[in-house]
N, C-alpha and C positions, 0 to 999 in steps of 0.2 A: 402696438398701434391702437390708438383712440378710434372707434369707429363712432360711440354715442354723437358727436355734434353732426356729421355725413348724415348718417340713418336719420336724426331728429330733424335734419332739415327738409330729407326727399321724402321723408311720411307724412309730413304736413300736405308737403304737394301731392303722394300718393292718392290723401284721404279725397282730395278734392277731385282728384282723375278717380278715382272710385265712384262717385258718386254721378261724375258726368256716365261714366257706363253702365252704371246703372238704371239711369235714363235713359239709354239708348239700347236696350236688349235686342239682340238678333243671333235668328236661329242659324243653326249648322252651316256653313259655306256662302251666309248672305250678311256676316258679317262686316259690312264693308264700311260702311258710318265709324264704327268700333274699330276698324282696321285703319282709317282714314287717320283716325286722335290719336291711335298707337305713333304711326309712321311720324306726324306732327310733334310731335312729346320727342321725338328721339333726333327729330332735325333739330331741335330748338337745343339739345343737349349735344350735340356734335357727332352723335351714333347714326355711323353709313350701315345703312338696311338693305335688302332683301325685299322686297316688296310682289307677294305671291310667286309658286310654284304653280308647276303643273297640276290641274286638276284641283288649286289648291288655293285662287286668286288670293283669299285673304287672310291667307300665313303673310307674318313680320317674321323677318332670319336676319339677325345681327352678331355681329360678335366683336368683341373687345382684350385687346391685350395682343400678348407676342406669338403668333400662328407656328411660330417653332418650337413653343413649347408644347406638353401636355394640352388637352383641350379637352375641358367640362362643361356640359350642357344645362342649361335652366330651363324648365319649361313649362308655361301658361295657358289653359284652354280660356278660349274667349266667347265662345257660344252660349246662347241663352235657352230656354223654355217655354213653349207655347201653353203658359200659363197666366193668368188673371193676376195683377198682383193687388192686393188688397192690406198691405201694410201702413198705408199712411201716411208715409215719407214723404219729408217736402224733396227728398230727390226719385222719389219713385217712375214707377216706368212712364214713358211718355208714347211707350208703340203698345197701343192695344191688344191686350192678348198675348204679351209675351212681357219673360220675367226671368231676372237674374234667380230664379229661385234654387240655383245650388251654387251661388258664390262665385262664378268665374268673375265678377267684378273685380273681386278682391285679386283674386290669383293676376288676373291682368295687371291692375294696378300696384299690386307686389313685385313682381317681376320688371316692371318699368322703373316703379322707388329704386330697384336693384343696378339695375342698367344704369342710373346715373349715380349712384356711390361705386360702381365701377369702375364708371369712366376718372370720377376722379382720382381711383387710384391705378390706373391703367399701367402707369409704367413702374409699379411696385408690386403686380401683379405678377406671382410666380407659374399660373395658369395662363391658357387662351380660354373665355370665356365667350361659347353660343349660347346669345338669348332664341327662345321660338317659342313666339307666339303663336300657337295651335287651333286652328277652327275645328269646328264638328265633332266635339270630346263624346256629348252625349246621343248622340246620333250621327252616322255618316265614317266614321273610322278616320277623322283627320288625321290624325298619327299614323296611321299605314299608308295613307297618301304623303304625308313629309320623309316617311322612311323611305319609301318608293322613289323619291325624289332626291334622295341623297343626302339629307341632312343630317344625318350620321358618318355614312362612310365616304365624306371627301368631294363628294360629289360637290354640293354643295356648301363652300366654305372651308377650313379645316376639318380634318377627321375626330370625331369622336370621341375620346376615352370611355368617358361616364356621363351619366345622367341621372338628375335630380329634379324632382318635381314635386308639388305640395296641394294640400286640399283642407279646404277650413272645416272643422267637425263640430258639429255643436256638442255634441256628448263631453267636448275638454273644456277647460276654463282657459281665458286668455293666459298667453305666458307660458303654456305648456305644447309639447310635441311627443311627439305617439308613433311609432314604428315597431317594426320588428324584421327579421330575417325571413328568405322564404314566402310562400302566400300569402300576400296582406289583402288582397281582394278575388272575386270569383273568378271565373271564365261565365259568361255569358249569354247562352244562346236561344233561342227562343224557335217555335214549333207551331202547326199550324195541322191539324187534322180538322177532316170534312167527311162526315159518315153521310154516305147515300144509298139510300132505300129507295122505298117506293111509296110515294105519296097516295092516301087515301081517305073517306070520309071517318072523322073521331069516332064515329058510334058500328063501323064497322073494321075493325083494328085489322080480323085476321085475311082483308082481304089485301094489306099493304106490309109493307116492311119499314117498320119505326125505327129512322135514325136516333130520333131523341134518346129514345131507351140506350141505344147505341153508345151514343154521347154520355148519355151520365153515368151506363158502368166505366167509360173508361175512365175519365172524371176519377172517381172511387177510387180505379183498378191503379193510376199512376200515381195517387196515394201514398203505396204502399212500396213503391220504389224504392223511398228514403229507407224506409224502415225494415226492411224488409232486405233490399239488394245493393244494399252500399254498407261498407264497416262502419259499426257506431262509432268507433275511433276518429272516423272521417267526417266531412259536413257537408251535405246536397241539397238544392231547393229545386223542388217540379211545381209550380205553380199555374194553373191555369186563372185565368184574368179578362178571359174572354170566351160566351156563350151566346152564338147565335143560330134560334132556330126560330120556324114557326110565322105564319102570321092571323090566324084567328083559333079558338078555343076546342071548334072542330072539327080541326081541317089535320093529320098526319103529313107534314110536310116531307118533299124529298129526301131532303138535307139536314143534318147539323154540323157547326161548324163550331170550333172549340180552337182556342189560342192559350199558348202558353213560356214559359221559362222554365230555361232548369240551370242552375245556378251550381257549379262545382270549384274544387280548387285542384286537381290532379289530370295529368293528362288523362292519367288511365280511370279516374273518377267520369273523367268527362265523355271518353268511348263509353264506357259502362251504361252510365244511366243515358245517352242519345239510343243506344242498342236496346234499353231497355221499353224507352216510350215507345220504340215502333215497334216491338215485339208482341207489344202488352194493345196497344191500338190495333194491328191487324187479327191479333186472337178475337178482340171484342167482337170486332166490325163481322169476322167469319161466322163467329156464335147467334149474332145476332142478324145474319143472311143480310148483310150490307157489305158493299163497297168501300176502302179504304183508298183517297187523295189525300198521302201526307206530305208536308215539308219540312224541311230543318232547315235553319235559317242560321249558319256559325256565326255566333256574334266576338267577342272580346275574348281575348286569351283571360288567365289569372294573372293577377298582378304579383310576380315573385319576386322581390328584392333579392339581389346580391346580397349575400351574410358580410363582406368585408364593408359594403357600401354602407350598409344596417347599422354596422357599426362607427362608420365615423359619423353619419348623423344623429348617433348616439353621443357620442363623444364631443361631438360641434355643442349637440343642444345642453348637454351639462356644463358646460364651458362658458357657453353665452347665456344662460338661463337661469344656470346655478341647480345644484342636484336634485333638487323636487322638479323641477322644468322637464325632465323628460321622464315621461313612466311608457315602459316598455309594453307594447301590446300583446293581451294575453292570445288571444285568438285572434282569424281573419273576421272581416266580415263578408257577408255575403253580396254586396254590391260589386260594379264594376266598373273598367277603367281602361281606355283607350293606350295608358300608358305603357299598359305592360306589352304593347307592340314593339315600344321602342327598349324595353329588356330583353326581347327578346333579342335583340341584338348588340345590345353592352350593354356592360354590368350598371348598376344605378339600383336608387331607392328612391320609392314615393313614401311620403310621411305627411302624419298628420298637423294643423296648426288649429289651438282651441281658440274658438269662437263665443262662448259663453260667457260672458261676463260676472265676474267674482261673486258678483251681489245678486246673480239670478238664480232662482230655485229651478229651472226648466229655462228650456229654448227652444224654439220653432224648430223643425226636422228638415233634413235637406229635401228637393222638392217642394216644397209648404208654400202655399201661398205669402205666408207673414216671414218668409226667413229673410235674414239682409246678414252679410257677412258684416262683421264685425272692425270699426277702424283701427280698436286696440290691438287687431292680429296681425294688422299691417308692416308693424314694428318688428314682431316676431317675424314673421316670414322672412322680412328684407333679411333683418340680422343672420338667420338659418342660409339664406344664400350668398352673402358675402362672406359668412363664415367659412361654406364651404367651399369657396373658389379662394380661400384665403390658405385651409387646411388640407387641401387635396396632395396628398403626394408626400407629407410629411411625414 
């Protein structure tokens, strides 16, 4: 089966639906302008949608092909970033203060290229193929509200088999795809400690109880969590990111407040070092005759591929790509990924699609103000997902 003239015709249109949402960024669950083009784009291609879930307005849920057979999932986050964007594009953003700046443009506008070289082969389709277009990737847990909602198990639509999903990396060159089996991203979660003392004048210290002090051994004291209580074998991030005390030079205020992440890939990594910051945060706070108000706050599971999934997106991208096209990924990274919600509940792989263009020495970082997903990835991604709705089951 010739797929080159399909793919070359809906990535044209792709690039152009890319760039209209890119114009159009909105954040987690107010997706709706972004949601509006989706559903439009799939009327106009003859694909009956789904138009929002529960708690979920602006999920697109489509699917394509024979409901009797097997059934493979694709899926796109469409949420943007309340970011400045300062690129320069003549399609750049047009909503102040917010910004495609990690690419869901692209992944949207991939996943819809896909949806229409689907439909044209729909009834040579040995799969049933759910598209789901995803709100709230990077804040908000949309995937555990589409999971919630049945779009996995039957609930809504056909039942699930597998799932596959993609994310543009700048670290790759266009043409290339990046995975591996197991962890490919963290677990997620983020913390919030408030040491309370007792406020008093700077020039008389011992008549108060100084949260700051408080605050900055533990600061220090969680540190040494990584290094100290996790196997070097293994990889953990405690990061604090946020320090709030004080408001004049001296004055001992009540309070400090300290925000942070800790970033793991093992369940029992991730008990470990959560048991670890409050242990280490209430010693401080005792030693230093302050009060401890801590929270955890569970964000994101780790993103673990299926090893069989791993491997046919291996096998897809050397096929379609030709065998420099896929380089296997050595380690996880430490970011994370709403996706691994819906691993958690069948099997599937997220994989990488390069973003860098051949001729560039560096590329913008995801987050970045100047990132803009790349149109040449466009091509790659479609191809990686009709590949895989083409090779599922083989």
């Amino acid at each position: 089966m010739n797929l080159d003239p399909l793919i070359a015709k809906h990535s044209l249109l792709a690039a152009g639906w890319r760039h209209a949402f890119h114009q159009i960024p909105e954040i987690g669950y107010q997706e709706f302008k972004t949601a509006s083009f989706i559903r439009a784009q799939l009327d106009a291609l003859g694909i009956k949608h789904v138009s929002g879930v529960t708690d979920a307005p602006t999920a697109t849920i489509a699917w394509i092909g024979d409901t009797s057979k097997a059934c493979i999932a694709l899926r796109a986050d469409i949420d943007a970033l309340p970011i400045v964007e300062r690129t320069g594009l003549p399609y750049a953003s047009t909503h102040p203060g917010m910004m495609h700046a990690c690419g869901h443009d692209g992944h949207t506008a991939t996943l819809l290229g896909t949806a229409g070289v689907l439909k044209s082969l729909e009834d040579r389709l040995p799969v049933c193929v759910k598209l789901i277009w995803q709100p709230a990737e990077e804040e908000g847990a949309g995937a555990a509200r589409l999971v919630k909602a049945g779009v996995l198990d039957g609930t809504l639509g056909p039942k699930v088999n597998a799932i596959f999903g993609l994310h543009g990396w700048p670290g790759l060159k266009v043409g290339m795809v990046a995975t591996k089996a197991g962890p490919l991203l963290a677990a997620t979660d983020s913390f919030t400690a408030e040491f309370i003392g007792h406020g008093a004048h700077g020039a008389f210290p011992h008549t108060g109880r100084d949260p700051i002090v408080a605050a900055c051994e533990a600061v220090l004291s969680l540190q040494s969590i990584v290094s100290r209580e996790v196997d070097p074998t293994d990889s953990a991030v405690v990061h604090i990111g946020i320090f709030n005390a004080g408001t004049a030079v001296n004055v001992i205020p009540d309070s400090a407040v300290i925000k942070g992440t800790a970033r793991t890939l093992t369940p029992a990594s991730r008990r470990s070092v959560v048991a670890a910051i409050k242990r280490r945060c209430e010693g401080v706070a005792a030693a230093n005759d302050c009060r401890l108000r801590l929270q955890h706050d569970e964000g994101y599971p780790a993103t673990c591929n299926d090893p069989a999934m791993a491997d046919l997106v291996a096998k897809v991208a050397r096929g379609a790509l030709g065998a420099s096209g896929f380089l296997p990924t050595a380690r996880p990274a430490m970011g994370g990924e709403d996706f691994a919600c819906y691993l958690q509940k069948v099997p599937g792989c997220f994989f990488m699609v390069g973003v860098e263009p051949a001729d560039a020495a560096s590329y913008p970082g995801l987050h970045n103000d100047h990132y803009d997903f790349t149109d040449g990835a466009l091509v790659v991604g479609m191809r990686m997902f009709v590949e895989l709705a083409i090779s599922f089951g083989k």
